[in-house]
C-alpha positions in Angstrom: 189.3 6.4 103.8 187.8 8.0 100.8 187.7 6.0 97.3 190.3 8.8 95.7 192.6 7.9 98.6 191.9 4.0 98.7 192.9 4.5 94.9 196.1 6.4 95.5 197.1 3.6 97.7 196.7 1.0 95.7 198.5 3.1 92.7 201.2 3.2 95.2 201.5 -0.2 96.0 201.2 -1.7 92.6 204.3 0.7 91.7 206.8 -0.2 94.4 205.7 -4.0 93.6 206.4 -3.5 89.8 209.7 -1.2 91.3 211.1 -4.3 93.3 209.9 -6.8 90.3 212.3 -4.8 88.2 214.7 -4.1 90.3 215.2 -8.2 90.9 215.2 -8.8 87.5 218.2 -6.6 87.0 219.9 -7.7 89.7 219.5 -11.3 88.0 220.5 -10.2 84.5 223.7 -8.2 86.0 224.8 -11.5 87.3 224.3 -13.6 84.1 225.8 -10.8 82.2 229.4 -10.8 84.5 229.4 -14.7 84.3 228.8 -14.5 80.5 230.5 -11.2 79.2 232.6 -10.2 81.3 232.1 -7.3 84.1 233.7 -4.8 81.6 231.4 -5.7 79.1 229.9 -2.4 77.6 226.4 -4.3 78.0 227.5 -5.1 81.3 228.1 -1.9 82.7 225.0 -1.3 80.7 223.0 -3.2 83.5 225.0 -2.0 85.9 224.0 1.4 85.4 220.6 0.9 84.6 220.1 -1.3 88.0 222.1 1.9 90.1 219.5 4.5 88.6 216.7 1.9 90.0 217.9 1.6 93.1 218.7 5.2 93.5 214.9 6.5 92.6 213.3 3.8 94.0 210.4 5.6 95.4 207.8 6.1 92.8 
């Protein structure tokens, strides 16, 4: 494996980590935010959204 493409790799990796990091986090703060406001809650569905667009490009 060249460097470049040990590099790539690891850019890669480090990306989908920091993609299923985030991801989690949402999913936490989506559930505080129902329990605490409400699911109608404008920053509710705030999450919501933001936590859909996530899982929906979750390749990076």
């Amino acid at each position: 494996m060249s460097t470049m493409t040990h590099i790539a790799s690891m850019q890669y990796f480090i990306q989908a980590t920091l993609l299923i990091s985030s991801i989690g986090f949402y999913i936490e703060a989506l559930a505080i935010a129902q329990q605490r406001l409400g699911a109608n809650h404008p920053n509710t569905i705030t999450i919501r959204k933001n936590l859909e667009d996530l899982q929906r490009n979750r390749h990076p």
